[in-house]
PyMOL Python script that loads the backbone (N, CA, C, O; Angstrom):
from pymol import cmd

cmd.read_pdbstr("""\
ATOM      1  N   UNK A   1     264.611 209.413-139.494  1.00  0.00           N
ATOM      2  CA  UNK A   1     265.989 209.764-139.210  1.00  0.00           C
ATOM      3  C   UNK A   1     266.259 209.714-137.699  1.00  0.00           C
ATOM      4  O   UNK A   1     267.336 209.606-137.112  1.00  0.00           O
ATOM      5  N   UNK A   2     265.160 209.808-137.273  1.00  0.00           N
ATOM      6  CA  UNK A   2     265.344 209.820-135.589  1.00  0.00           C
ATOM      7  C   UNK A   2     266.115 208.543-134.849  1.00  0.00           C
ATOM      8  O   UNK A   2     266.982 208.395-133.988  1.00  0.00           O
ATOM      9  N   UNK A   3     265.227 207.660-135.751  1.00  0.00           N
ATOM     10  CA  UNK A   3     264.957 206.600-135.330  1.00  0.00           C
ATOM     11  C   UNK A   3     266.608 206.098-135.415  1.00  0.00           C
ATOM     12  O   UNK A   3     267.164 205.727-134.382  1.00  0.00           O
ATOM     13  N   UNK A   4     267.153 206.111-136.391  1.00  0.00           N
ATOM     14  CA  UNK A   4     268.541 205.743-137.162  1.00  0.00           C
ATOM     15  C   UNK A   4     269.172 206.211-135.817  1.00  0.00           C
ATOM     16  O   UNK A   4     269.811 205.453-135.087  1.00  0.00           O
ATOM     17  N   UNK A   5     268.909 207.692-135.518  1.00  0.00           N
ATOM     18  CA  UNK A   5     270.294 208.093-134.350  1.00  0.00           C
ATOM     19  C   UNK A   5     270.279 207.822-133.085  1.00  0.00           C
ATOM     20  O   UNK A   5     271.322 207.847-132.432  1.00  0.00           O
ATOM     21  N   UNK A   6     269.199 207.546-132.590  1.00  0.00           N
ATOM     22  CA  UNK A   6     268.452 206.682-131.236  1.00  0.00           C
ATOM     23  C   UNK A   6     269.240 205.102-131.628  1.00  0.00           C
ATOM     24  O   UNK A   6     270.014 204.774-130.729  1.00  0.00           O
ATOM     25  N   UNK A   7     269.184 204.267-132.595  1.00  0.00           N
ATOM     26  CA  UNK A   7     270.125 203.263-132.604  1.00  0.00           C
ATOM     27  C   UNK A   7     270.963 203.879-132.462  1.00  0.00           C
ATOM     28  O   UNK A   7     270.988 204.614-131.474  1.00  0.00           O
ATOM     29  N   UNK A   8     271.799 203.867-133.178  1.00  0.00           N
ATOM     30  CA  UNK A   8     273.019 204.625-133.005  1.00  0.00           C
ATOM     31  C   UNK A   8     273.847 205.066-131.709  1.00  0.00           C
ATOM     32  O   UNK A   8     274.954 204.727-131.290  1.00  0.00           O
ATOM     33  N   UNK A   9     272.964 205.874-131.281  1.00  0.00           N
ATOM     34  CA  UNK A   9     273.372 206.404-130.046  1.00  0.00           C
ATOM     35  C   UNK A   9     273.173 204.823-129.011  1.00  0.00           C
ATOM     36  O   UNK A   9     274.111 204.423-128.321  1.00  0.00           O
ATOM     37  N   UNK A  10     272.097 204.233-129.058  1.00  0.00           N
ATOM     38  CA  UNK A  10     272.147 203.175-128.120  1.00  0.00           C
ATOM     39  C   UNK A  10     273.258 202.191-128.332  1.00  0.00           C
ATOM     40  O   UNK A  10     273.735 201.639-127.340  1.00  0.00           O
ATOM     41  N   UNK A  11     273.878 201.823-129.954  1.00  0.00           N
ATOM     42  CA  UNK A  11     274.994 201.333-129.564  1.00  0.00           C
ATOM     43  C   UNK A  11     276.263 201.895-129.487  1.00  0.00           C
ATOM     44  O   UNK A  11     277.254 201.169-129.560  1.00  0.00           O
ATOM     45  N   UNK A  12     276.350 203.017-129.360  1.00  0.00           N
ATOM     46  CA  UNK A  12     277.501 204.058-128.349  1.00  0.00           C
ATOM     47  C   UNK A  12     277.599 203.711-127.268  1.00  0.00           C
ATOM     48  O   UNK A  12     278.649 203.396-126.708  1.00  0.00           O
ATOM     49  N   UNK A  13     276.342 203.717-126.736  1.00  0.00           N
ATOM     50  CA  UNK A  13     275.889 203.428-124.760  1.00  0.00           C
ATOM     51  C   UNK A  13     276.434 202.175-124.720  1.00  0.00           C
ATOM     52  O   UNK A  13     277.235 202.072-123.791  1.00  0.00           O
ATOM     53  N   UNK A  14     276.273 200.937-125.535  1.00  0.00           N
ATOM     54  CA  UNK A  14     276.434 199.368-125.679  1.00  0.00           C
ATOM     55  C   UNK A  14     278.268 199.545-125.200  1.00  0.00           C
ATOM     56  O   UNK A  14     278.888 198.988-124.294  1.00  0.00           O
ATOM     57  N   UNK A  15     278.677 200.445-126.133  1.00  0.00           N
ATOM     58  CA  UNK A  15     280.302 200.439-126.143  1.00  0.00           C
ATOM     59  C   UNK A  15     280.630 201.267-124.762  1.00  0.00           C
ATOM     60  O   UNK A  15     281.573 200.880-124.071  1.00  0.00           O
ATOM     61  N   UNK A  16     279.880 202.365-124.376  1.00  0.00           N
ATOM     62  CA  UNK A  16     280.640 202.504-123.101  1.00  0.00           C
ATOM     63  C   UNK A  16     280.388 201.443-122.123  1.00  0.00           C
ATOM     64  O   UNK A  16     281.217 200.937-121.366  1.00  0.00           O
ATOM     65  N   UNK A  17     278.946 201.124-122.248  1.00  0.00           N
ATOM     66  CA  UNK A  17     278.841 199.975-120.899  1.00  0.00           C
ATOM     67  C   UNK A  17     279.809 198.740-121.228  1.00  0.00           C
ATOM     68  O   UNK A  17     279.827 198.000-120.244  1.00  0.00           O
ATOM     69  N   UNK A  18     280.592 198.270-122.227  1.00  0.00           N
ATOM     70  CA  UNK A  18     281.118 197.625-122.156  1.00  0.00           C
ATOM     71  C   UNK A  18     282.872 197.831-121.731  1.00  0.00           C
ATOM     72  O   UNK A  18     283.562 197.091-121.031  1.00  0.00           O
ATOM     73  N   UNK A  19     283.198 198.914-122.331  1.00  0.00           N
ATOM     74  CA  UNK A  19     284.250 199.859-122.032  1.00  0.00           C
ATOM     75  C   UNK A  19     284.578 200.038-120.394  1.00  0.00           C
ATOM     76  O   UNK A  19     285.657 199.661-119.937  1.00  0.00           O
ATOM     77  N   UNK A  20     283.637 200.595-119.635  1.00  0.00           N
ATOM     78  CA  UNK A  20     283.235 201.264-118.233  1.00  0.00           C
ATOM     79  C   UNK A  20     283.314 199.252-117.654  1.00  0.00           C
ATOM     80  O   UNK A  20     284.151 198.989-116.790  1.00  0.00           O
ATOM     81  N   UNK A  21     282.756 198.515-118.001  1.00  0.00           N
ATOM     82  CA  UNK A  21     283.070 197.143-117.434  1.00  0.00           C
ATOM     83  C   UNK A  21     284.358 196.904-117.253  1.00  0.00           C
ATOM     84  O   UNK A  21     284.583 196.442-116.135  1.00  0.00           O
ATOM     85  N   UNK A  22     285.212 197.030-117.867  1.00  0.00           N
ATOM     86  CA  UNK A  22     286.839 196.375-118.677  1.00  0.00           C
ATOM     87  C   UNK A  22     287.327 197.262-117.596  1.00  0.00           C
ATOM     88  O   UNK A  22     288.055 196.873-116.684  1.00  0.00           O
ATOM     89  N   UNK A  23     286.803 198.719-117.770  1.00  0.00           N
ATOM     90  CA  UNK A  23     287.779 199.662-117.164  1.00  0.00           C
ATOM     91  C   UNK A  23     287.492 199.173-115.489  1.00  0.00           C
ATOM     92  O   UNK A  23     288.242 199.902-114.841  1.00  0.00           O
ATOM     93  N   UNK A  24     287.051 198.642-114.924  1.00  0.00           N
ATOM     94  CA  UNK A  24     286.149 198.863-113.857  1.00  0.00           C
ATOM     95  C   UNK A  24     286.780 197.085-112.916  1.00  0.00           C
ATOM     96  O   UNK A  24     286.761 196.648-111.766  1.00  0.00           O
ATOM     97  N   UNK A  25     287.275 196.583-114.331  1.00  0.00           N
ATOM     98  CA  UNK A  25     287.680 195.407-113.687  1.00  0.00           C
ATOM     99  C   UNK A  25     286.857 194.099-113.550  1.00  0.00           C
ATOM    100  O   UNK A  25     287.029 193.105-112.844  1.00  0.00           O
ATOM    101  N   UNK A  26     285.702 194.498-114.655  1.00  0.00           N
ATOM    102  CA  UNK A  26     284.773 193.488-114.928  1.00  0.00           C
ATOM    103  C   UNK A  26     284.624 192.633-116.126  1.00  0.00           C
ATOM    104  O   UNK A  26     285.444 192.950-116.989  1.00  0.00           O
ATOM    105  N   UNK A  27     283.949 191.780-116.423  1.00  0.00           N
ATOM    106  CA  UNK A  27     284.373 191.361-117.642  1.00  0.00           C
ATOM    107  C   UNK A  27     283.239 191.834-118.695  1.00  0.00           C
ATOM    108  O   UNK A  27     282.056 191.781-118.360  1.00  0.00           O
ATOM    109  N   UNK A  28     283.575 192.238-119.810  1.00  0.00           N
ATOM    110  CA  UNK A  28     282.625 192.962-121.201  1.00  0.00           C
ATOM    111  C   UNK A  28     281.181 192.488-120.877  1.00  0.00           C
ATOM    112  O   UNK A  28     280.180 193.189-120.727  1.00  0.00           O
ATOM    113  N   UNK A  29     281.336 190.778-120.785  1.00  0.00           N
ATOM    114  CA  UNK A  29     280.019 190.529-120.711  1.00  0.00           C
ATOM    115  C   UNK A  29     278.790 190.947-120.126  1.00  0.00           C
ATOM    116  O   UNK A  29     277.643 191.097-120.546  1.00  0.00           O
ATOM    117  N   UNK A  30     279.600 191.149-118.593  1.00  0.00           N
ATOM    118  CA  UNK A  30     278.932 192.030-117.462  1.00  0.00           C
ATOM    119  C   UNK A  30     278.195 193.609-117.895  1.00  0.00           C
ATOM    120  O   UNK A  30     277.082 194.038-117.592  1.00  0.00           O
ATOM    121  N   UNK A  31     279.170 194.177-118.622  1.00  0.00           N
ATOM    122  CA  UNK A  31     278.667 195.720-119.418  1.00  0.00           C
ATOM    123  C   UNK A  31     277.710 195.254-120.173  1.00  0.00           C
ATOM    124  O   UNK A  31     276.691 195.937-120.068  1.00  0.00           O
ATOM    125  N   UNK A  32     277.607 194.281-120.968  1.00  0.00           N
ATOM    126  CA  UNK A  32     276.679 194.495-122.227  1.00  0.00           C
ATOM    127  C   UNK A  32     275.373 193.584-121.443  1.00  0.00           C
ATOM    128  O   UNK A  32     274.178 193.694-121.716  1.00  0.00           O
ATOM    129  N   UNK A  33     275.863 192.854-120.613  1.00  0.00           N
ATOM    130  CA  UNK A  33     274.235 192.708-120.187  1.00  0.00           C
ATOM    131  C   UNK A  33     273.543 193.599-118.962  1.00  0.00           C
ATOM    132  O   UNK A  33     272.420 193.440-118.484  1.00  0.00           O
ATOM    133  N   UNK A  34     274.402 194.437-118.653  1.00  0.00           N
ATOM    134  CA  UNK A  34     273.676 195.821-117.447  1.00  0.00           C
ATOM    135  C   UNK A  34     273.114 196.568-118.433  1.00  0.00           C
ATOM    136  O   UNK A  34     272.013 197.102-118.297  1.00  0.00           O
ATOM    137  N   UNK A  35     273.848 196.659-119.518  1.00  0.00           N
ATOM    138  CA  UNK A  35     273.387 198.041-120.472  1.00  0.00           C
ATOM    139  C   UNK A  35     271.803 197.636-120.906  1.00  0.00           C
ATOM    140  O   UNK A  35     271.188 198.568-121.424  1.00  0.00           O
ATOM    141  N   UNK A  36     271.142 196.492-120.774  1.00  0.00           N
ATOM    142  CA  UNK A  36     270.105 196.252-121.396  1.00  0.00           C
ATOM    143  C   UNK A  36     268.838 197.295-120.672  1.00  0.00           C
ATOM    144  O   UNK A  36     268.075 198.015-121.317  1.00  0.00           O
ATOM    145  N   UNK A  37     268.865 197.165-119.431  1.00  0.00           N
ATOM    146  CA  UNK A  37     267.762 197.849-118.509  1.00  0.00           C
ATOM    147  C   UNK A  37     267.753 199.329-118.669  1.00  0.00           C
ATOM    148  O   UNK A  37     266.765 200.057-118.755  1.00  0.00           O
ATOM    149  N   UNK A  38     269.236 199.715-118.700  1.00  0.00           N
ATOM    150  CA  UNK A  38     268.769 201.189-118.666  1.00  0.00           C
ATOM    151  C   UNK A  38     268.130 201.864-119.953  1.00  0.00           C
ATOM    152  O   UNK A  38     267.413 202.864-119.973  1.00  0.00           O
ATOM    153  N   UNK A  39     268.574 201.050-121.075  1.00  0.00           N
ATOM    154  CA  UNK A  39     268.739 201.184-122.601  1.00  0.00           C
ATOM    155  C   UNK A  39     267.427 201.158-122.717  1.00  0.00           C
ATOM    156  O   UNK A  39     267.054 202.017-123.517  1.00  0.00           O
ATOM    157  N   UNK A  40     266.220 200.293-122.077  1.00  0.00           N
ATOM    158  CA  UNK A  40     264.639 200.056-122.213  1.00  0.00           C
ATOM    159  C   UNK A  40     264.273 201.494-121.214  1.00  0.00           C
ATOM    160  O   UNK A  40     263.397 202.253-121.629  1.00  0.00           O
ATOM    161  N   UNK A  41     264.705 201.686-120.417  1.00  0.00           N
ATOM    162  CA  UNK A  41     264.111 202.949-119.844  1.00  0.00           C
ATOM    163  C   UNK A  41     264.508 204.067-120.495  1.00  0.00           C
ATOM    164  O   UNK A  41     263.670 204.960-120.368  1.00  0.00           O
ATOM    165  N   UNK A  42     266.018 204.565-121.531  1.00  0.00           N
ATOM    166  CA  UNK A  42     266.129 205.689-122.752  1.00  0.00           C
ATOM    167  C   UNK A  42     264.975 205.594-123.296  1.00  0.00           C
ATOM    168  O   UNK A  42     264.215 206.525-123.563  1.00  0.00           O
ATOM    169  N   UNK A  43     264.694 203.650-123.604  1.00  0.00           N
ATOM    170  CA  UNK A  43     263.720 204.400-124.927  1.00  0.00           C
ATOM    171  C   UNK A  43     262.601 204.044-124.927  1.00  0.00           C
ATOM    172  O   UNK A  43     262.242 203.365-125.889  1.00  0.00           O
ATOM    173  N   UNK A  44     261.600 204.365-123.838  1.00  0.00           N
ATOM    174  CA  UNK A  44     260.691 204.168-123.193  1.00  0.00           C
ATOM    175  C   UNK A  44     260.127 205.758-122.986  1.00  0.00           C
ATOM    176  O   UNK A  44     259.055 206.276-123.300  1.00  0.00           O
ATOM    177  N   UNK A  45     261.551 206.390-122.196  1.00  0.00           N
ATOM    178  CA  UNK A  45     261.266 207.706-122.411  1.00  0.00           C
ATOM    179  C   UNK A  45     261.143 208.467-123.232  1.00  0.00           C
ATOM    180  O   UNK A  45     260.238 209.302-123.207  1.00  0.00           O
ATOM    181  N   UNK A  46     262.173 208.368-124.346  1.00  0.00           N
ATOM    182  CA  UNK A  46     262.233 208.477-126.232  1.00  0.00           C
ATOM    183  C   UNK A  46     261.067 208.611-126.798  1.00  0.00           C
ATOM    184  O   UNK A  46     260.807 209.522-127.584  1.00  0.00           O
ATOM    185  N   UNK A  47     259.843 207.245-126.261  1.00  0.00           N
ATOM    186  CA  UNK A  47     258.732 207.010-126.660  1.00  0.00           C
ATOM    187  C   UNK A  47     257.777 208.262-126.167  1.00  0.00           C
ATOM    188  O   UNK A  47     257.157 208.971-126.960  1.00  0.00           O
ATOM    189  N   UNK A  48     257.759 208.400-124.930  1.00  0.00           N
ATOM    190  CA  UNK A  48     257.159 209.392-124.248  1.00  0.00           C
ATOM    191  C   UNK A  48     257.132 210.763-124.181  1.00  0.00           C
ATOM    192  O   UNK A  48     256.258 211.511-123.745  1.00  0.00           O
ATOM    193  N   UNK A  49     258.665 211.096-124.883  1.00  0.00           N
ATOM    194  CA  UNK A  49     258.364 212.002-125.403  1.00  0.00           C
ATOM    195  C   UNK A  49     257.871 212.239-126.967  1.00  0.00           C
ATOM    196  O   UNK A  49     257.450 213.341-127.318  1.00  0.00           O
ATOM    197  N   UNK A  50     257.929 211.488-127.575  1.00  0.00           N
ATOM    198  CA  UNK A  50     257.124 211.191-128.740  1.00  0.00           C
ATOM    199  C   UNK A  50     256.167 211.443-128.714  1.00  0.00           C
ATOM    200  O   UNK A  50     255.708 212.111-129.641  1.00  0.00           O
ATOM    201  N   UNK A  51     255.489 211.108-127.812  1.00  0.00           N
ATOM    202  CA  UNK A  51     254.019 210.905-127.692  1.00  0.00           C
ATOM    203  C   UNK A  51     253.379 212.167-127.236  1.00  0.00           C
ATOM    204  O   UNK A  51     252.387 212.660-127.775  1.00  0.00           O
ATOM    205  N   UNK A  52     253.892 212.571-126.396  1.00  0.00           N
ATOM    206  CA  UNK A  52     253.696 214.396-125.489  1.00  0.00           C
ATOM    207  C   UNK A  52     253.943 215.288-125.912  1.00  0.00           C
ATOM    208  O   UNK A  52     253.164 216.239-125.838  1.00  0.00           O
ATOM    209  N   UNK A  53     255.228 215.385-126.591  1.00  0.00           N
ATOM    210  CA  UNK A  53     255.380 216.670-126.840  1.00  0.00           C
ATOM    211  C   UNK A  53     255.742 216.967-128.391  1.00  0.00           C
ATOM    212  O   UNK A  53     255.802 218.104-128.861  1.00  0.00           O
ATOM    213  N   UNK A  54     255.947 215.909-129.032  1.00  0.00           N
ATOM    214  CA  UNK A  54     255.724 215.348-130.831  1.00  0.00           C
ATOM    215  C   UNK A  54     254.645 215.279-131.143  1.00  0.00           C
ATOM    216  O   UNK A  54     254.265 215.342-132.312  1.00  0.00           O
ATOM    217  N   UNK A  55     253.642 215.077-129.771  1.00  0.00           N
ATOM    218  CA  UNK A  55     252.287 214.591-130.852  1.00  0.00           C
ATOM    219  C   UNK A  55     252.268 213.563-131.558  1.00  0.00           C
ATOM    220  O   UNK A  55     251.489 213.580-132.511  1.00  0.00           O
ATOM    221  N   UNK A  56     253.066 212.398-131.344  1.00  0.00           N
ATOM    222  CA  UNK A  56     252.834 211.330-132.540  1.00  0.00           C
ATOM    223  C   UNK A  56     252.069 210.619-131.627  1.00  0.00           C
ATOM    224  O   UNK A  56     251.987 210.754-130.407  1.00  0.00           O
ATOM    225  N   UNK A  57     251.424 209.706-132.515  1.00  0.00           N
ATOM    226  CA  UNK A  57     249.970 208.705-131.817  1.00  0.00           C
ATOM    227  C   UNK A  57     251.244 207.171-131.291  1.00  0.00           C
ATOM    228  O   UNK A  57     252.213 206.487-131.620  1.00  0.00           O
ATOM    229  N   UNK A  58     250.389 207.406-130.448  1.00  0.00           N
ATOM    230  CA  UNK A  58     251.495 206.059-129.730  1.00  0.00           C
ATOM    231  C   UNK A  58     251.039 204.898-130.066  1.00  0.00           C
ATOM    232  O   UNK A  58     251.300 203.948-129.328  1.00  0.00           O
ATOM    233  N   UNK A  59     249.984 204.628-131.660  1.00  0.00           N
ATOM    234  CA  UNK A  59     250.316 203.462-132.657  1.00  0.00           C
ATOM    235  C   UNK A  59     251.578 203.548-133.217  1.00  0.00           C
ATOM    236  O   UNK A  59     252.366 202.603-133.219  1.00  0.00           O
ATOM    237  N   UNK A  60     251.840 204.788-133.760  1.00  0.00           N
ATOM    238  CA  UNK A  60     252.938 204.794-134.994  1.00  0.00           C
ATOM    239  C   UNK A  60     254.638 204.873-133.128  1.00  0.00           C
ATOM    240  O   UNK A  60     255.574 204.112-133.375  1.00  0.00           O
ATOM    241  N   UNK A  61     254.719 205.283-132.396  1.00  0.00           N
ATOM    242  CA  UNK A  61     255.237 204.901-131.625  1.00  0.00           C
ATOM    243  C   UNK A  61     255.915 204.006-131.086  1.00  0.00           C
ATOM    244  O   UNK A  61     257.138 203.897-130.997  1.00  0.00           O
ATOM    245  N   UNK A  62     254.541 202.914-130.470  1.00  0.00           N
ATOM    246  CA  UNK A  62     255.142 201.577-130.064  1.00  0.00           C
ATOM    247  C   UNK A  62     256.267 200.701-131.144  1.00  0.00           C
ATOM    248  O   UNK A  62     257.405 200.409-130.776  1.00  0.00           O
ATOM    249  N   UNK A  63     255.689 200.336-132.589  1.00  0.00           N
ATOM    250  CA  UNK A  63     256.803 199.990-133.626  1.00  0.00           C
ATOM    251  C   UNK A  63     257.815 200.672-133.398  1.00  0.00           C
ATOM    252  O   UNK A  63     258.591 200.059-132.665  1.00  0.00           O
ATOM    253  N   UNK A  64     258.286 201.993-133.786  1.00  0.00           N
ATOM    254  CA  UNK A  64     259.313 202.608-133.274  1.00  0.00           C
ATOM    255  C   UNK A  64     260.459 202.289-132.263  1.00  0.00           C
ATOM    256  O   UNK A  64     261.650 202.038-132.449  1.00  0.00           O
ATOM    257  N   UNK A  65     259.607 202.393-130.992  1.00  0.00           N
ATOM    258  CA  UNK A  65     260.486 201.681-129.462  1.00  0.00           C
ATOM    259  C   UNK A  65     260.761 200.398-129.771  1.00  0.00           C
ATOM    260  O   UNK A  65     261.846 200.012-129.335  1.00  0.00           O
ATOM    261  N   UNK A  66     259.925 199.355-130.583  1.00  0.00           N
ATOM    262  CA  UNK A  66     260.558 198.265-130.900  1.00  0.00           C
ATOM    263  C   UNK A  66     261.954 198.175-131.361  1.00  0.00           C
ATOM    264  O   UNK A  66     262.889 197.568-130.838  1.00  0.00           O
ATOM    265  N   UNK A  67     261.927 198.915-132.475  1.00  0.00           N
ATOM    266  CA  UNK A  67     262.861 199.020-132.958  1.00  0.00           C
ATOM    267  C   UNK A  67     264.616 199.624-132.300  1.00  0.00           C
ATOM    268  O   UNK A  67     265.778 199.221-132.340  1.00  0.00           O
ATOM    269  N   UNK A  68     263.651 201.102-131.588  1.00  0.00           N
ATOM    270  CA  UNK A  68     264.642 201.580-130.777  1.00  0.00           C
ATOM    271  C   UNK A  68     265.838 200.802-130.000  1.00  0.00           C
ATOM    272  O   UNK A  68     267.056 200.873-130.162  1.00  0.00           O
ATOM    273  N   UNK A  69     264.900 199.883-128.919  1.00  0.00           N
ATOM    274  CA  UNK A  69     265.323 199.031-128.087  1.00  0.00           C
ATOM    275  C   UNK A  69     265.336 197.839-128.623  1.00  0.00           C
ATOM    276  O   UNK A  69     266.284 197.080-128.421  1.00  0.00           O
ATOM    277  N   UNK A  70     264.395 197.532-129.304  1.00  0.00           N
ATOM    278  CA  UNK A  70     265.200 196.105-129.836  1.00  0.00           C
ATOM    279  C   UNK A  70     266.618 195.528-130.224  1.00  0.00           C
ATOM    280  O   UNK A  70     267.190 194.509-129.837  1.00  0.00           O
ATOM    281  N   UNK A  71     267.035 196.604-131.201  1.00  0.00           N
ATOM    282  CA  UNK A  71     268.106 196.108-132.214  1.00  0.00           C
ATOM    283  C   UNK A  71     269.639 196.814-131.019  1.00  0.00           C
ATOM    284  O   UNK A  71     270.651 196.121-130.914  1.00  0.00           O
ATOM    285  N   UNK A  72     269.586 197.520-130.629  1.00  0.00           N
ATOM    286  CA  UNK A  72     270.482 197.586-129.464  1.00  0.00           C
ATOM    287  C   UNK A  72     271.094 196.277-128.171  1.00  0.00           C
ATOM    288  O   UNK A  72     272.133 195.825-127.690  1.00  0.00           O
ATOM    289  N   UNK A  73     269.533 196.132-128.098  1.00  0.00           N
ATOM    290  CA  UNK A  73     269.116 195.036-127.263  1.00  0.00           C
ATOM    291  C   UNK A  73     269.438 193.679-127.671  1.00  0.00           C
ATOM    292  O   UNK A  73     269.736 192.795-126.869  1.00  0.00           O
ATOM    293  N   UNK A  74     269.383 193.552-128.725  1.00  0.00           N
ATOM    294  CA  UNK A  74     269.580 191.663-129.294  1.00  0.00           C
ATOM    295  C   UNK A  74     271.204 192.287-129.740  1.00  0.00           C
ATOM    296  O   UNK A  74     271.874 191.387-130.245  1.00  0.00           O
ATOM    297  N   UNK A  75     271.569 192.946-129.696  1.00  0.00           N
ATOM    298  CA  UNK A  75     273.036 193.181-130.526  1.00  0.00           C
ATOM    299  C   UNK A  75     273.895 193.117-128.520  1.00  0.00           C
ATOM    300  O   UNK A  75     275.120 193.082-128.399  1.00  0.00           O
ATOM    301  N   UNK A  76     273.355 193.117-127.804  1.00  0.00           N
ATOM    302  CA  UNK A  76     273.865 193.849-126.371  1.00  0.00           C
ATOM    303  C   UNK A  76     274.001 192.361-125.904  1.00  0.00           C
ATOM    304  O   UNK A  76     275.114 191.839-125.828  1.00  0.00           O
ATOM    305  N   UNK A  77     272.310 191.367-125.444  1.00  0.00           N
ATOM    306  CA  UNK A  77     271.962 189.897-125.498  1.00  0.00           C
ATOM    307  C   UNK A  77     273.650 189.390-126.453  1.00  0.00           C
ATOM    308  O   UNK A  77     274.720 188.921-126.067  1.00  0.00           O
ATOM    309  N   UNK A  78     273.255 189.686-127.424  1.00  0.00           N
ATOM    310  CA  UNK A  78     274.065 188.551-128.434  1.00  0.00           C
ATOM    311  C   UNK A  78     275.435 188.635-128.105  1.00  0.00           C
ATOM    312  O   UNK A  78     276.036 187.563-128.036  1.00  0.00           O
ATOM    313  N   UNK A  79     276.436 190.305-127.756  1.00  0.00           N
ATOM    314  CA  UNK A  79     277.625 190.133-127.468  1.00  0.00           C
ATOM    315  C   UNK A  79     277.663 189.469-126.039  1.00  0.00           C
ATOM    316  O   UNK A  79     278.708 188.901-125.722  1.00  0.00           O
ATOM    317  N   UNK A  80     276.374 189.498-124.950  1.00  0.00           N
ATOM    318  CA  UNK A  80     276.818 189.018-123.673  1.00  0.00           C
ATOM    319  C   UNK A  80     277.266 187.179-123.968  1.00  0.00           C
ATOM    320  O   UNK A  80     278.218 186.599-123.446  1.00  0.00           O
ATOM    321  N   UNK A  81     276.550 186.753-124.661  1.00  0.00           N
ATOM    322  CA  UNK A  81     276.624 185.438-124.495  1.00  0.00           C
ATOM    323  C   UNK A  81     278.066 185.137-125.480  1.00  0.00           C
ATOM    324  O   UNK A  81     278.726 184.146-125.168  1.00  0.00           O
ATOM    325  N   UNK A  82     278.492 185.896-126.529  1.00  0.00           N
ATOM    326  CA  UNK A  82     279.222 185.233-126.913  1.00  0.00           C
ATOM    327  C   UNK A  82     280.713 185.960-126.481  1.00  0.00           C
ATOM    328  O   UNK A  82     281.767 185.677-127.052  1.00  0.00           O
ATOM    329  N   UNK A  83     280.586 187.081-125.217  1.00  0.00           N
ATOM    330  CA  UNK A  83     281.615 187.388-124.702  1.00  0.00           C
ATOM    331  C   UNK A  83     281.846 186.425-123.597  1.00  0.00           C
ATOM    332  O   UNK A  83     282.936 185.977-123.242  1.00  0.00           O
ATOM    333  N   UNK A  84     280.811 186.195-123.158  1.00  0.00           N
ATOM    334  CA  UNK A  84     281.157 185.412-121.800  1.00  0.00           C
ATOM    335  C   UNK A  84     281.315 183.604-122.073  1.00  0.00           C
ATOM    336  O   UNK A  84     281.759 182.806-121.248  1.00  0.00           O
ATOM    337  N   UNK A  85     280.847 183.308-123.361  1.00  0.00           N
ATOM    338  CA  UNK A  85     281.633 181.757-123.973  1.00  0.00           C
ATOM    339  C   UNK A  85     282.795 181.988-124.274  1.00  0.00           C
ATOM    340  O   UNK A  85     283.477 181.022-123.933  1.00  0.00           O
ATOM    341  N   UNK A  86     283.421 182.800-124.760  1.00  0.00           N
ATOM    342  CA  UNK A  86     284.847 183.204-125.522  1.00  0.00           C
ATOM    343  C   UNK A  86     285.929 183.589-124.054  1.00  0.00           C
ATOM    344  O   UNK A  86     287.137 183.382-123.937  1.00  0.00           O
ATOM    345  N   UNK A  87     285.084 184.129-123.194  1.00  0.00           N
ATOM    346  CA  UNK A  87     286.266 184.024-121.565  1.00  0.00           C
ATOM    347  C   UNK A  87     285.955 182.727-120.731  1.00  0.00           C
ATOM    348  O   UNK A  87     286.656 182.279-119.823  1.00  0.00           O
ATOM    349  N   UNK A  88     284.836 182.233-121.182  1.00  0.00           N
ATOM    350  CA  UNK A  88     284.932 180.690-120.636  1.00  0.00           C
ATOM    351  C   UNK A  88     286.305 179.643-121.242  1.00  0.00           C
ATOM    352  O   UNK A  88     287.093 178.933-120.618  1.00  0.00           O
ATOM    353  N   UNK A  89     286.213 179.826-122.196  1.00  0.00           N
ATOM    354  CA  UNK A  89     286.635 178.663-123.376  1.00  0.00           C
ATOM    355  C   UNK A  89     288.456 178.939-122.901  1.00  0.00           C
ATOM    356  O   UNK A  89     289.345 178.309-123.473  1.00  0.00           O
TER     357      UNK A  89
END
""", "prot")
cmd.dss("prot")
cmd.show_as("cartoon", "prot")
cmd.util.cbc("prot")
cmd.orient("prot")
């Protein structure tokens, strides 16, 4: 269940960094590809605390952060490129 709201929450973050771009006078694309770096250091830390103060073995972990950051991450990747073809075009 964790895991579900850690997505979740990362694509909240996806929508403000893209939001905070627009507002800011930048274009979406720009938000959703800044949001990638900080989004690997949430859940890096996510992991770390997993690991410290959960006690979970940082086998069952690493899969996890994959997941964490992955699916945020290719959803963040995927709107940059097809925000910034769609203000090209």
């Amino acid at each position: 269940m964790h895991t579900l709201k850690m997505v979740v929450a990362g694509l909240a973050g996806l929508g403000v960094f893209i939001l905070a771009a627009t507002l800011l006078g930048r274009r979406a694309a720009d938000g959703a590809r800044i949001f990638i770096l900080p989004w690997l250091a949430a859940s890096v830390i996510n992991m770390v605390i997993g690991v410290y103060w959960a006690s979970v073995p940082l086998s069952t972990e690493i899969p996890v952060l994959v997941v964490v950051f992955g699916v945020p991450a290719a959803i963040a990747w995927y709107l940059a490129r097809w925000l910034r073809a769609r203000s090209e075009a």
